[in-house]
C-alpha positions in Angstrom: 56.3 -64.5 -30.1 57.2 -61.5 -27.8 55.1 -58.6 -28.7 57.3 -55.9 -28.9 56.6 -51.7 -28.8 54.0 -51.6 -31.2 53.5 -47.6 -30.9 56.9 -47.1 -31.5 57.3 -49.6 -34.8 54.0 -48.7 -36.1 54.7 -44.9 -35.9 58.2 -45.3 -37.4 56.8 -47.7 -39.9 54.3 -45.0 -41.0 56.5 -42.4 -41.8 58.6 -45.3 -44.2 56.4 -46.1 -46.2 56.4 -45.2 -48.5 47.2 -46.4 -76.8 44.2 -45.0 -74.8 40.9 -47.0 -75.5 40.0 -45.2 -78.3 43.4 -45.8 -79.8 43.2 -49.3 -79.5 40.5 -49.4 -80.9 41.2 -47.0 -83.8 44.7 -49.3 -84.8 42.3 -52.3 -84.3 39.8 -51.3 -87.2 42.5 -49.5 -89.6 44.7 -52.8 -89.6 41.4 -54.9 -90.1 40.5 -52.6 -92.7 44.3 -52.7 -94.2 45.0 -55.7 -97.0 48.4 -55.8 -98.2 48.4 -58.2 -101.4 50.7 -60.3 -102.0 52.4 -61.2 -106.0 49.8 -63.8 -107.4 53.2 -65.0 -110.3 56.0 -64.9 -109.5 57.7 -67.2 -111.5 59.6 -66.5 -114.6 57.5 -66.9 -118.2 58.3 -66.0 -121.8 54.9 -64.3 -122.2 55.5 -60.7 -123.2 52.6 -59.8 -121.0 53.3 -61.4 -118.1 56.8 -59.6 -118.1 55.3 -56.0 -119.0 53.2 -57.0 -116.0 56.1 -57.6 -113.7 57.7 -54.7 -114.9 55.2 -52.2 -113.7 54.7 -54.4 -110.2 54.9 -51.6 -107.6 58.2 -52.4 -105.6 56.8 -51.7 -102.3 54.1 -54.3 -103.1 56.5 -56.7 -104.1 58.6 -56.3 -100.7 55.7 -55.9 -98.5 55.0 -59.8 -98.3 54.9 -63.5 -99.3 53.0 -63.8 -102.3 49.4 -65.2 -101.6 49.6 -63.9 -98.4 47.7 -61.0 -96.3 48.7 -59.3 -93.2 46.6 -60.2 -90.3 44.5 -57.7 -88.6 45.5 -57.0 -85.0 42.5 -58.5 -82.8 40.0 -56.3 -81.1 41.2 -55.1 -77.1 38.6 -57.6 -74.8 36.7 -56.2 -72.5 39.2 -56.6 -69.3 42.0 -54.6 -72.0 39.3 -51.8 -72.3 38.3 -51.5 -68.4 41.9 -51.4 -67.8 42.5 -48.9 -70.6 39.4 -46.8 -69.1 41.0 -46.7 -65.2 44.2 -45.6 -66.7 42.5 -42.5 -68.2 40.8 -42.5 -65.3 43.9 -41.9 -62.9 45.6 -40.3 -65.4 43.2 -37.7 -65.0 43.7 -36.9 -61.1 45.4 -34.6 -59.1 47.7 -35.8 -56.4 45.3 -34.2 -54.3 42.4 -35.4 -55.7 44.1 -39.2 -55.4 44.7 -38.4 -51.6 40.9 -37.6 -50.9 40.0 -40.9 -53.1 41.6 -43.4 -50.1 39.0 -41.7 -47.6 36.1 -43.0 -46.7 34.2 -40.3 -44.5 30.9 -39.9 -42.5 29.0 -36.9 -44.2 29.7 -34.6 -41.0 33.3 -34.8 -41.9 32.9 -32.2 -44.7 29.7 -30.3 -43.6 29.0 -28.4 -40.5 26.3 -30.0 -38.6 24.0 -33.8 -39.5 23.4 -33.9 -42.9 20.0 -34.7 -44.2 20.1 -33.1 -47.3 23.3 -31.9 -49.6 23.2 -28.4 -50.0 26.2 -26.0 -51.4 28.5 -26.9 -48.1 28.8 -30.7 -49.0 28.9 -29.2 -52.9 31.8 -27.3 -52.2 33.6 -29.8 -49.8 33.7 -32.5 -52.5 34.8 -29.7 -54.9 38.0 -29.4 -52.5 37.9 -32.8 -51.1 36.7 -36.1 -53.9 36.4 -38.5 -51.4 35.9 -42.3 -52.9 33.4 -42.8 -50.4 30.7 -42.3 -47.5 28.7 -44.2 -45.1 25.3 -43.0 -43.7 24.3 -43.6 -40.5 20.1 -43.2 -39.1 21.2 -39.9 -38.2 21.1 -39.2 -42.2 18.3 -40.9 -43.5 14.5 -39.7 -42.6 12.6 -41.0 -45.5 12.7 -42.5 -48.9 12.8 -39.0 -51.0 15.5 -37.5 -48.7 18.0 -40.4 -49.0 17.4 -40.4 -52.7 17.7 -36.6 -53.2 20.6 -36.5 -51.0 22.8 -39.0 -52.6 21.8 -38.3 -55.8 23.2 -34.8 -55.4 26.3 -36.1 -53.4 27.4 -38.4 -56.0 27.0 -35.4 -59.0 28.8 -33.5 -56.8 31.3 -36.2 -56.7 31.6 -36.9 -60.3 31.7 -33.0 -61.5 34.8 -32.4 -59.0 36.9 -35.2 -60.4 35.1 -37.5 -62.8 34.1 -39.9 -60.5 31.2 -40.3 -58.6 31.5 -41.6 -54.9 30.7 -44.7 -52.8 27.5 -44.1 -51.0 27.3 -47.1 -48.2 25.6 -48.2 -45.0 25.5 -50.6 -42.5 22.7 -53.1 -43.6 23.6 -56.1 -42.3 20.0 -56.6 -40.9 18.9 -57.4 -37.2 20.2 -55.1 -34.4 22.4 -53.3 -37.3 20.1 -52.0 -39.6 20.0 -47.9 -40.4 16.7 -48.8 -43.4 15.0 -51.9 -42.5 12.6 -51.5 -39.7 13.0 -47.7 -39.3 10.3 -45.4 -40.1 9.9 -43.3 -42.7 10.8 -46.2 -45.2 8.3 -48.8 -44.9 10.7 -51.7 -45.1 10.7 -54.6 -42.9 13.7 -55.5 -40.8 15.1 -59.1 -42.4 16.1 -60.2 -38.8 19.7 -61.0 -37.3 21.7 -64.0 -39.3 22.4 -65.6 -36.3 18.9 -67.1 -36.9 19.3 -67.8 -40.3 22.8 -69.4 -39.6 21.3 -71.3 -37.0 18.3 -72.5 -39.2 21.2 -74.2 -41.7 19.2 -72.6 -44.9 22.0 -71.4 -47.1 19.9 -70.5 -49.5 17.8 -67.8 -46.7 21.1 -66.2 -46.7 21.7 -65.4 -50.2 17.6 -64.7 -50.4 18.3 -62.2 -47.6 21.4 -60.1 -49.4 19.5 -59.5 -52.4 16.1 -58.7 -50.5 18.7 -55.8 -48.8 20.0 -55.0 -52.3 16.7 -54.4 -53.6 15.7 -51.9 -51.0 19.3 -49.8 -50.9 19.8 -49.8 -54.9 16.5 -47.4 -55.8 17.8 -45.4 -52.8 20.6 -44.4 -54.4 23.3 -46.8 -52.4 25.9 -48.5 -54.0 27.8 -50.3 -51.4 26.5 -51.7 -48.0 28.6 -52.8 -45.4 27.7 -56.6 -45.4 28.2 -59.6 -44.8 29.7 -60.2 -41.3 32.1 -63.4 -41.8 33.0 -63.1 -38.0 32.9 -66.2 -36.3 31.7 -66.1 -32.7 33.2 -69.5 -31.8 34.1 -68.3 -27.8 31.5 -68.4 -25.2 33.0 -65.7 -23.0 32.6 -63.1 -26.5 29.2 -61.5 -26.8 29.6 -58.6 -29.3 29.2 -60.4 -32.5 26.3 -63.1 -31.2 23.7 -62.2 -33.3 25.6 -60.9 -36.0 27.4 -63.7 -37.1 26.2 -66.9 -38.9 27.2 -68.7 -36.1 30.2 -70.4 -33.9 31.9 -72.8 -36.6 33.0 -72.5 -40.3 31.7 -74.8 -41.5 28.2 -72.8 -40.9 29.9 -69.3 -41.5 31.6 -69.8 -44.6 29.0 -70.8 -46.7 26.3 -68.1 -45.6 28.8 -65.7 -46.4 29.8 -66.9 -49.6 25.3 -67.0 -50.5 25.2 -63.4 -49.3 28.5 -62.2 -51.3 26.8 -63.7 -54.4 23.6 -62.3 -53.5 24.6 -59.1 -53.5 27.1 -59.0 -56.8 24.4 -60.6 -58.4 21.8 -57.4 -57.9 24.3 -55.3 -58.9 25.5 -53.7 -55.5 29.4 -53.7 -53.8 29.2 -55.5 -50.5 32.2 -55.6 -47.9 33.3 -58.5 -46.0 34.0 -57.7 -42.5 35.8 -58.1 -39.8 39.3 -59.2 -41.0 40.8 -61.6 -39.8 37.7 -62.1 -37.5 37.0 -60.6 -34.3 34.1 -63.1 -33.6 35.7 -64.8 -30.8 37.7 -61.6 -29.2 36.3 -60.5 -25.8 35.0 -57.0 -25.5 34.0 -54.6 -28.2 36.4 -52.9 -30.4 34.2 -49.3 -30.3 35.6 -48.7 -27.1 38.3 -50.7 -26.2 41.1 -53.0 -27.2 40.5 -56.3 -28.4 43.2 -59.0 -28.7 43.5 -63.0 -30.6 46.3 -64.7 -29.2 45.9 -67.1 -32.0 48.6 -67.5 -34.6 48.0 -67.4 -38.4 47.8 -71.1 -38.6 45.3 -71.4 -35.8 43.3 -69.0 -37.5 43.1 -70.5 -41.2 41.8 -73.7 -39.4 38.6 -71.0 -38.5 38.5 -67.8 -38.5 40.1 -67.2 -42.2 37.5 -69.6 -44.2 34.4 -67.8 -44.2 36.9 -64.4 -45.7 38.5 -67.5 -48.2 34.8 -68.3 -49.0 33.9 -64.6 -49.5 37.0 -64.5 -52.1 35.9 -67.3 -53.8 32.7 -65.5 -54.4 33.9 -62.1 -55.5 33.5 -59.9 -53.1 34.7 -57.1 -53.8 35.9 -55.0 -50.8 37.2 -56.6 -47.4 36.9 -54.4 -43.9 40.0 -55.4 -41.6 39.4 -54.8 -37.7 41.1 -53.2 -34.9 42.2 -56.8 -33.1 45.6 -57.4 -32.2 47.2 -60.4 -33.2 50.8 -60.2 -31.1 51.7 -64.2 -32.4 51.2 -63.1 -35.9 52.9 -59.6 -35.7 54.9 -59.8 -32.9 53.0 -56.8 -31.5 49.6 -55.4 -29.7 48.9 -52.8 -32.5 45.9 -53.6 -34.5 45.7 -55.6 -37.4 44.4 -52.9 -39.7 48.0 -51.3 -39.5 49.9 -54.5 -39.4 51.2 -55.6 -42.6 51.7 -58.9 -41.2 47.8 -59.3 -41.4 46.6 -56.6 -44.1 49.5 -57.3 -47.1 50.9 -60.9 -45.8 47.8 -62.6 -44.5 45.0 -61.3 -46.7 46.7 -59.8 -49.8 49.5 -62.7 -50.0 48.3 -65.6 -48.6 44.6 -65.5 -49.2 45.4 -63.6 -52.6 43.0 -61.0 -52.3 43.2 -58.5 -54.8 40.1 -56.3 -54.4 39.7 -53.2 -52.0 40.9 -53.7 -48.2 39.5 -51.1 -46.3 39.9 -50.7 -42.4 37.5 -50.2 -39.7 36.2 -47.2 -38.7 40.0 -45.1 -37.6 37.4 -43.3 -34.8 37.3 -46.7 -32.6 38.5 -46.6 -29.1 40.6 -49.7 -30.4 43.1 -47.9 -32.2 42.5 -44.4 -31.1 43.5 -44.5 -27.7 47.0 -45.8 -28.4 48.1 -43.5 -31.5 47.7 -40.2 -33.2 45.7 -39.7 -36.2 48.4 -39.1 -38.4 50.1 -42.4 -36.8 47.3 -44.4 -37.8 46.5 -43.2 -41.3 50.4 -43.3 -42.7 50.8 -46.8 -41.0 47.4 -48.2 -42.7 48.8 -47.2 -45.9 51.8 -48.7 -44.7 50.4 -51.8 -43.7 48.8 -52.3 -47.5 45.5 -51.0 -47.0 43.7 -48.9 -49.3 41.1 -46.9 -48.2 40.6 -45.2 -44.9 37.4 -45.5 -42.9 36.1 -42.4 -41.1 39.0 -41.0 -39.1 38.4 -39.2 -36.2 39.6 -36.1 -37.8 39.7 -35.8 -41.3 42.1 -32.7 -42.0 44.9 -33.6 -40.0 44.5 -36.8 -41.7 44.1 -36.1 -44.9 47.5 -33.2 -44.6 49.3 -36.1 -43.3 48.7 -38.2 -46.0 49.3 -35.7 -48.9 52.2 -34.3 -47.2 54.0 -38.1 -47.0 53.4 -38.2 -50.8 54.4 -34.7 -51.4 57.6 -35.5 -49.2 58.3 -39.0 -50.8 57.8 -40.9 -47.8 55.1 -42.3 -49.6 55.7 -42.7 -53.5 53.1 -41.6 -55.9 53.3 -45.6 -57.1 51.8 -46.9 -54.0 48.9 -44.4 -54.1 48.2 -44.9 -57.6 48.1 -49.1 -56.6 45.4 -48.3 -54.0 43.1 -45.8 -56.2 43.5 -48.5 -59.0 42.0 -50.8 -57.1 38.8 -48.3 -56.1 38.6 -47.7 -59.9 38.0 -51.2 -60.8 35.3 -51.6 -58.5 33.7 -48.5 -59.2 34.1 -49.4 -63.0 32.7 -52.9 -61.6 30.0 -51.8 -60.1 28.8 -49.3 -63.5 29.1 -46.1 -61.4 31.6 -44.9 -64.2 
């Protein structure tokens, strides 16, 4: 396929894209409560009671129903009708502008003035303006075990008294050489190692054992969501940027550790995020600084690189990352995957049928930011089907571009509420509201 202008589609494309619970519950108990009696004889007798009787039958109980029968009381909503019932009241309650800030996903230093450690009345007031649906903490943030705690304890209040809803807290925990808890000082926590060696040692068990050691430690902090597990694939020798981070070179090993580690961690009661859609594991160089490219096409890669993502599904995972690599024989382009809808709505929504939270890479990657704007690559991820936004490199431009689309109708109100639906149900998922 000849890849064609990406810049130019991709920036065109962006600007074209465009009985509450307690009622239900209230009709449920009066009509179970409600009786409606039928006639008990009907027939014609020559008993002067019986016909005195009939005389004085109320007519409205004679028309009501069958005789000897009763009216059937609606059944109780089930617990998926009430969580549904519950996010509707839930967006129903939002601002457009409050929708808008729930698709970001920011570092803390995107709504304070200098490296937050501790959330003081400048993070308070931000999330007053700006209800974010999430954050990710880097080292930089966390010193001990009572700072993280008091810090995102107050961050999420925050969070809920602006708009109801309290926010994502996440990391990267993936263990090994990315680790921001395990290993560092000031928390007393050992490191659980890189899962290259745990991929390598075939124990598929180690795997899971290892997500819910991690979910043990970043729950009582206060963490909701971490960043894990990587179902790259690192099947090319000449690619060195996920070797230790991935299970290892084949699916048939990958798949399965991720699968342990996504029911690891749904099991302790914290989101996880498979990552990096639809796997950069065997793409040369390093998407933080620089263009990576798969010239595979979207067969070639559900013979690999989709499985361990298919397994992750399978599981019920509940957010999947997508990554800066270009794929020009799927999309016909060099712009990254996490604005292509060929890969974010066809591949992984469609095809693979995912229907939790996609989420992109971090928009302040040398991958994507070197080619396009900031407004460029925020409208066309929304574009592309995804629905939240990772870090952008500057969050008020990106953030006015956004609202503005909606506000103009370049992006309907529709599409937005499909995207914070989606955060809803995992946030309802995970208990946070």
């Amino acid at each position: 396929m000849e890849p064609r202008n990406s810049k130019e589609d991709i920036g065109n494309a962006g600007r074209g894209c465009a009985m509450t619970r307690r009622g239900a519950l209230g009709l449920a108990a009066g009509l179970a409560m409600l009786g409606v009696a039928g006639c008990s004889g009907c027939g014609k007798t020559d008993d002067a009671a019986d016909a005195a009787s009939d005389a004085q039958e109320s007519p409205a109980a004679t028309d009501s129903t069958d005789a000897g029968t009763q009216e059937e009381a609606a059944p109780e909503p089930t617990a998926e009708e009430l969580a549904a019932q519950h996010i509707e009241e839930l967006l129903g309650g939002l601002t457009t502008e409050q929708k808008v800030s729930q698709l970001f996903f920011l570092r803390p230093e995107s709504l304070v003035s200098d490296t937050m450690t501790e959330a003081g009345s400048e993070a308070q007031q931000a999330l007053q303006a700006y209800p974010v649906g999430g954050m990710c903490f880097f080292g930089k943030n966390l010193e001990d075990t009572d700072q993280t705690v008091q810090m995102l304890s107050a961050l999420k209040t925050y969070s809920k008294d602006a708009c109801g809803i309290p926010l994502l807290c996440s990391t990267d925990e993936e263990g090994g050489m990315v680790s921001r808890i395990g290993g560092t000082p000031g928390f007393g926590i050992a490191n659980v190692g890189d899962m290259r060696a745990i991929g390598d040692a075939g124990d598929v068990s180690a795997a899971r054992d290892v997500a819910e050691t991690i979910a043990g430690y970043l729950l009582p902090l206060g963490f909701n969501l971490d960043f894990a597990p990587d179902a790259d694939i690192c099947n090319n020798p000449d690619s060195y940027t996920m070797a230790q981070r991935s299970f290892g070179t084949t699916a048939a090993t990958v798949a399965p550790m991720v699968a342990a580690q996504v029911e690891g961690f749904v099991s302790s009661g914290i989101g996880c995020c498979a990552k990096h859609f639809p796997g950069i594991g065997g793409a040369v160089g390093d998407s933080e600084t620089e263009p990576i490219v798969s010239e595979k096409t979207a067969d070639e890669m559900a013979e690999e690189e989709l499985k361990p993502f298919q397994a992750a599904i399978a599981a019920g995972v509940p957010m999947i990352m997508v990554g800066h690599l270009s794929c020009p024989n799927i999309t016909g382009t060099y712009a990254p995957a996490s604005i292509s809808r060929e890969v974010v709505t066809d591949m992984l929504r469609d095809r693979l049928g995912f229907d939790g939270v996609i989420i992109t890479d971090s928009l302040e990657m040398g991958a994507i930011v070197q080619d396009y704007t900031i407004e460029e690559i925020v409208l066309s991820a929304l574009d592309a089907g995804v629905d939240m936004l990772l870090m952008p490199s500057d969050f008020d431009r990106a953030y006015a571009a956004v609202l503005s689309a909606v506000e103009a109708g370049d992006i309907s109100e529709d599409r937005i509420d499909d995207s914070i639906r989606r955060i809803l149900k995992m946030k309802v998922g995970l208990g946070l509201v």
